[in-house]
Backbone as JSON Lines, residues from 0, in Angstrom:
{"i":0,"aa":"X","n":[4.41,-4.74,5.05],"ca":[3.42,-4.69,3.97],"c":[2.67,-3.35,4.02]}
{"i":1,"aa":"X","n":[1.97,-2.69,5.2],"ca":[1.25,-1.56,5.38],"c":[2.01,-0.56,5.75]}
{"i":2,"aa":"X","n":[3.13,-0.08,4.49],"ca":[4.36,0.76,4.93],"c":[3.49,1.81,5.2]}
{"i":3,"aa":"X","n":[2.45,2.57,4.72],"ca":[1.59,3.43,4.0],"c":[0.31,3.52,5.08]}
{"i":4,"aa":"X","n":[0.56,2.85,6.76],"ca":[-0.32,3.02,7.54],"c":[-1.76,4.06,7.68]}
{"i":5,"aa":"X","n":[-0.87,5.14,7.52],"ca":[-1.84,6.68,7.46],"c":[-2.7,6.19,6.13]}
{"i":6,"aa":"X","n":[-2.85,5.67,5.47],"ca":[-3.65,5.35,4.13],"c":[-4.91,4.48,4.59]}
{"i":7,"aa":"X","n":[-4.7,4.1,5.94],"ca":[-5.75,3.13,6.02],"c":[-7.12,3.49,5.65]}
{"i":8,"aa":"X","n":[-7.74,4.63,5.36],"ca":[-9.15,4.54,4.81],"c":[-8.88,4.49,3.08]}
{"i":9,"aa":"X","n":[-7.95,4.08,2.68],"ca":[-7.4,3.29,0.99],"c":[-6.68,2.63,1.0]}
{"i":10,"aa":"X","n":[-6.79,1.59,2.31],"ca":[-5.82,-0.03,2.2],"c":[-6.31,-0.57,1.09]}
{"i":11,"aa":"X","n":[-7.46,-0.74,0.55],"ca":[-7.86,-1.55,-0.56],"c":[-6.82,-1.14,-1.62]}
{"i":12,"aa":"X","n":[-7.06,0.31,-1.95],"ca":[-5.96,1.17,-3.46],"c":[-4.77,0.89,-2.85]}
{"i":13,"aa":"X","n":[-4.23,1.25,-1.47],"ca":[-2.84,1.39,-1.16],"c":[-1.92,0.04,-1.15]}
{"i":14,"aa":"X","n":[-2.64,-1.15,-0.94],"ca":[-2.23,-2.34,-0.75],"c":[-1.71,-2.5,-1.84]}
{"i":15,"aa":"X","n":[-2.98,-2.46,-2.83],"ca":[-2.38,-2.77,-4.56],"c":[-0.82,-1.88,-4.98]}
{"i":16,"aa":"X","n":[-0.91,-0.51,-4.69],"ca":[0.13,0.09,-5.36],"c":[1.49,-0.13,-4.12]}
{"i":17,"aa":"X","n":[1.52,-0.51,-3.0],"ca":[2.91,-0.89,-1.94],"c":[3.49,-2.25,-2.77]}
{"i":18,"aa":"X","n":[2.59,-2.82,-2.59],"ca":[3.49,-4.28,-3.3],"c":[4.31,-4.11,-4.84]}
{"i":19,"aa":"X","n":[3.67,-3.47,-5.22],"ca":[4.14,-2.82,-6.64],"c":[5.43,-1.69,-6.55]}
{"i":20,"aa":"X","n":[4.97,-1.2,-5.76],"ca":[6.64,-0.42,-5.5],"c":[7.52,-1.44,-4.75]}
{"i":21,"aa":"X","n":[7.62,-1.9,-3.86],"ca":[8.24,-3.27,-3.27],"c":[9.04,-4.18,-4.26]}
{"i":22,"aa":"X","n":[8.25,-4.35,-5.16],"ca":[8.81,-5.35,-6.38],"c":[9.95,-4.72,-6.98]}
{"i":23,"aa":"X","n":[9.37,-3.22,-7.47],"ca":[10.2,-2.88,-8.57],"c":[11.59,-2.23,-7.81]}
């Protein structure tokens, strides 16, 4: 889920847009 680790001070923004690439 937290492919995007280094993002952690924008897990809130980054969470939203990983699952969204994931899907598509």
């Amino acid at each position: 889920m937290a492919r995007g680790s280094g993002n952690n001070d924008a897990s809130e923004t980054s969470s939203q847009r990983v699952p969204l690439l994931n899907q598509e």
